[in-house]
Backbone as JSON Lines, residues from 0, in Angstrom:
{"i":0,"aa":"X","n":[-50.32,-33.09,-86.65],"ca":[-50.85,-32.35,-87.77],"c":[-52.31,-32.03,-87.47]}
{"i":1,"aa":"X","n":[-52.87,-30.63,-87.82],"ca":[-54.49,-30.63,-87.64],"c":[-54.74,-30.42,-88.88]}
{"i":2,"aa":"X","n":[-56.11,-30.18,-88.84],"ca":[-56.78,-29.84,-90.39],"c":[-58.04,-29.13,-89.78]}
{"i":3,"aa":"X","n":[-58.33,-28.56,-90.98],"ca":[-59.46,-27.43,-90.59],"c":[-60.69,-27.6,-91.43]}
{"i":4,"aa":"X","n":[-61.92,-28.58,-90.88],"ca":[-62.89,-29.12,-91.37],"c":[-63.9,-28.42,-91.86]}
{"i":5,"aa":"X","n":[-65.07,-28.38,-92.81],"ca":[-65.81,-27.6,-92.64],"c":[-66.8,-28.55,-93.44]}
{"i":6,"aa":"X","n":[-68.08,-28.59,-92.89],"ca":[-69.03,-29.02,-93.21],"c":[-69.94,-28.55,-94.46]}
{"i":7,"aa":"X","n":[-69.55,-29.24,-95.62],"ca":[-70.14,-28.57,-97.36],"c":[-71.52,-28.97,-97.41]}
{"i":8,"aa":"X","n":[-71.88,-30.59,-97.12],"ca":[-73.27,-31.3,-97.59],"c":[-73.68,-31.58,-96.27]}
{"i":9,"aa":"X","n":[-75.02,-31.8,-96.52],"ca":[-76.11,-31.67,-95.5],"c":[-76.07,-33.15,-94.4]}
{"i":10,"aa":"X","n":[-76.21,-33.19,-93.67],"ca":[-76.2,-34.77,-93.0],"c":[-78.07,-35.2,-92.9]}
{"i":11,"aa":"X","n":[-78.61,-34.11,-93.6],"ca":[-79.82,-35.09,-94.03],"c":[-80.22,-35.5,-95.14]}
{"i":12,"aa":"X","n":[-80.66,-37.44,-94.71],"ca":[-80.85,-38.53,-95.58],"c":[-79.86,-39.42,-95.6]}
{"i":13,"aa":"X","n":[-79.03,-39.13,-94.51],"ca":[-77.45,-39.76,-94.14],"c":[-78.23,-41.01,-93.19]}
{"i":14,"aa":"X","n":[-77.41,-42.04,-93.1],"ca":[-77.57,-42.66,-92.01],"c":[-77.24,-42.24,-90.8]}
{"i":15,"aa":"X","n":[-77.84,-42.87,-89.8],"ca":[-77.88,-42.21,-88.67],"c":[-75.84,-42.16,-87.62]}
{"i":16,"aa":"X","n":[-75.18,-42.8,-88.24],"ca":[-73.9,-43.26,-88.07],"c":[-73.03,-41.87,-88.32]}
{"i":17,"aa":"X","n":[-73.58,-41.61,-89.91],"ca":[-72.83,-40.33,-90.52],"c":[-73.28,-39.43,-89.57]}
{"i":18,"aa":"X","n":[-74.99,-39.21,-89.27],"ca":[-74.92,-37.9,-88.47],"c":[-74.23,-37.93,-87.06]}
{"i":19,"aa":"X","n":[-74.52,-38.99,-86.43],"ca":[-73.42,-39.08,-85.25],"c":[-72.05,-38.91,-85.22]}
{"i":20,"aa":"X","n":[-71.24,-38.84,-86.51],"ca":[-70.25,-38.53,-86.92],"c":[-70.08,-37.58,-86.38]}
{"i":21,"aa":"X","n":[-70.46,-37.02,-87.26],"ca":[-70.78,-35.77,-87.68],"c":[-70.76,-34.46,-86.54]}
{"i":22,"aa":"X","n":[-71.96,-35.34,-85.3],"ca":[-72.28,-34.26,-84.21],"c":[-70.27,-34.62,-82.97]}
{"i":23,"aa":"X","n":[-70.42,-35.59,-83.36],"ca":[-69.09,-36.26,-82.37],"c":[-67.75,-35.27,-82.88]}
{"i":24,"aa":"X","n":[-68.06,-34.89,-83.99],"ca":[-66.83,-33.78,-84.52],"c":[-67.13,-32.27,-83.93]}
{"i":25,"aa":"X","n":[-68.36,-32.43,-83.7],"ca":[-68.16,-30.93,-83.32],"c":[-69.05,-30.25,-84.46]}
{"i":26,"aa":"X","n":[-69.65,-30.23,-85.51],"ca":[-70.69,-30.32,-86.51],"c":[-71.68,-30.39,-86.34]}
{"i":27,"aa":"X","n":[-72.21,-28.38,-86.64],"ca":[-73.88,-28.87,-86.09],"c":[-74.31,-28.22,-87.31]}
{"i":28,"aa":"X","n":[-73.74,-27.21,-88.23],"ca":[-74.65,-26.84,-89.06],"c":[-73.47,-26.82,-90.63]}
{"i":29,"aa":"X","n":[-74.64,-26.55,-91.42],"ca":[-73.71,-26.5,-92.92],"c":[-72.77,-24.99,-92.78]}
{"i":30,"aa":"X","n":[-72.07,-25.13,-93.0],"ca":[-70.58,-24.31,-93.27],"c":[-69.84,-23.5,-92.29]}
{"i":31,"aa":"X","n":[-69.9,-24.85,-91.07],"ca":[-69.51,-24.97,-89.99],"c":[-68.14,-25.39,-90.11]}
{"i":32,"aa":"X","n":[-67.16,-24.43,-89.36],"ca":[-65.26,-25.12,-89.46],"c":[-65.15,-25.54,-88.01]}
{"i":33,"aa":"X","n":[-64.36,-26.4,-88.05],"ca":[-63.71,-26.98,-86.6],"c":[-61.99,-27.26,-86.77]}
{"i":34,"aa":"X","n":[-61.58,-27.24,-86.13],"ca":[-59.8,-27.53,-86.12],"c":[-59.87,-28.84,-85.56]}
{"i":35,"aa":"X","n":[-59.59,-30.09,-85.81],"ca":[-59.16,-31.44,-85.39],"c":[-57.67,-31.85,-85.65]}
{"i":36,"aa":"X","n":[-57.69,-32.66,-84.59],"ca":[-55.99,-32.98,-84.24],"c":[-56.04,-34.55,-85.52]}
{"i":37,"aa":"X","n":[-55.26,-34.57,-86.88],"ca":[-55.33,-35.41,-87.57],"c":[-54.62,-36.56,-87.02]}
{"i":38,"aa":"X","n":[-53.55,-36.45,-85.64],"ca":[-52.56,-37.21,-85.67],"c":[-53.21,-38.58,-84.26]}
{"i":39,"aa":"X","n":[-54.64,-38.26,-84.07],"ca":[-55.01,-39.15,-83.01],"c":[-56.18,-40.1,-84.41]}
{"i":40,"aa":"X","n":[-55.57,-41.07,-84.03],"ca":[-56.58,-42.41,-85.04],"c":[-58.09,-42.25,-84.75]}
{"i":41,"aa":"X","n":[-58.65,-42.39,-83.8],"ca":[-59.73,-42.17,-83.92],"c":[-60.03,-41.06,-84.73]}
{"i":42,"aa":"X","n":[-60.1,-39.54,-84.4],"ca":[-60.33,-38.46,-85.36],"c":[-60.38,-38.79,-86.84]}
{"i":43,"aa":"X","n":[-59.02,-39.2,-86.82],"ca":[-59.01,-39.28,-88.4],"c":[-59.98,-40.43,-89.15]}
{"i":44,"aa":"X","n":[-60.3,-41.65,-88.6],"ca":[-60.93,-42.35,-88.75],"c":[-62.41,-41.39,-89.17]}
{"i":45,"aa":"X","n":[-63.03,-40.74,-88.31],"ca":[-63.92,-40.44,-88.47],"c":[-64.09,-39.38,-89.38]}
{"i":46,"aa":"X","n":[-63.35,-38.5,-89.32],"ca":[-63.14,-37.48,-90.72],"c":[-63.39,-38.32,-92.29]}
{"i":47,"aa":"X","n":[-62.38,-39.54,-92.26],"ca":[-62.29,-40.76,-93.34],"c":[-64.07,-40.82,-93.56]}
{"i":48,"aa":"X","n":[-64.33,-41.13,-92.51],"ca":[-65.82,-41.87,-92.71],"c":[-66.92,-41.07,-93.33]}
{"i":49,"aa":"X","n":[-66.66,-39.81,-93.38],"ca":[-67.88,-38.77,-94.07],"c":[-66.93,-37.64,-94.7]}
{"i":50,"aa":"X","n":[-65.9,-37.93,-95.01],"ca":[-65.09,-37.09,-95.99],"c":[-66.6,-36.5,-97.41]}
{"i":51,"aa":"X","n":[-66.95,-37.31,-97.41],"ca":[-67.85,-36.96,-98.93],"c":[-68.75,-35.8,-98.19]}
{"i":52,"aa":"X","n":[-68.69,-35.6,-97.24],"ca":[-69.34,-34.31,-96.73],"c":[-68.66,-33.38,-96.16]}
{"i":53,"aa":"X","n":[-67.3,-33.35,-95.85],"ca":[-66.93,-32.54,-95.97],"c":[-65.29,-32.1,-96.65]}
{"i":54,"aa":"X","n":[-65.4,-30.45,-96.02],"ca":[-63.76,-30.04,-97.27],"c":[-63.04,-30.01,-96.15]}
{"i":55,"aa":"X","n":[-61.5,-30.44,-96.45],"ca":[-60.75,-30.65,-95.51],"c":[-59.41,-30.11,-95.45]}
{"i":56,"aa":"X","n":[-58.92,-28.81,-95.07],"ca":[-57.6,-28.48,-95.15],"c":[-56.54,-28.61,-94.51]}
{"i":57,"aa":"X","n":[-55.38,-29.1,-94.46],"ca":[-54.28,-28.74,-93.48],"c":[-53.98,-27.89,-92.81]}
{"i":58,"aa":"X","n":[-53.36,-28.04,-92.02],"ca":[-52.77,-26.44,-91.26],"c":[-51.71,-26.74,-91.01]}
């Protein structure tokens, strides 16, 4: 399954964890989309971890 990410809130004032998230997804600016593969654990893990920043659709 993928999903199609897009970066809503800012990763500044985040800890430094979230923004490394963040850049490790492929995320460099606000209302930025990326396609990630949901079905590898790590990914999704990390999507999990800063969901509050971003919107997340299926495909």
């Amino acid at each position: 399954m993928k999903a199609r990410i897009t970066q809503v809130r800012s990763g500044i004032g985040r800890p430094q964890d979230q923004k490394d998230t963040l850049r490790s997804l492929g995320l460099r600016r606000m209302h930025q989309t990326v396609e990630v593969d949901m079905e590898n654990p790590c990914t999704a893990g990390m999507v999990k971890k800063i969901a509050h920043l971003l919107k997340i659709e299926e495909i």
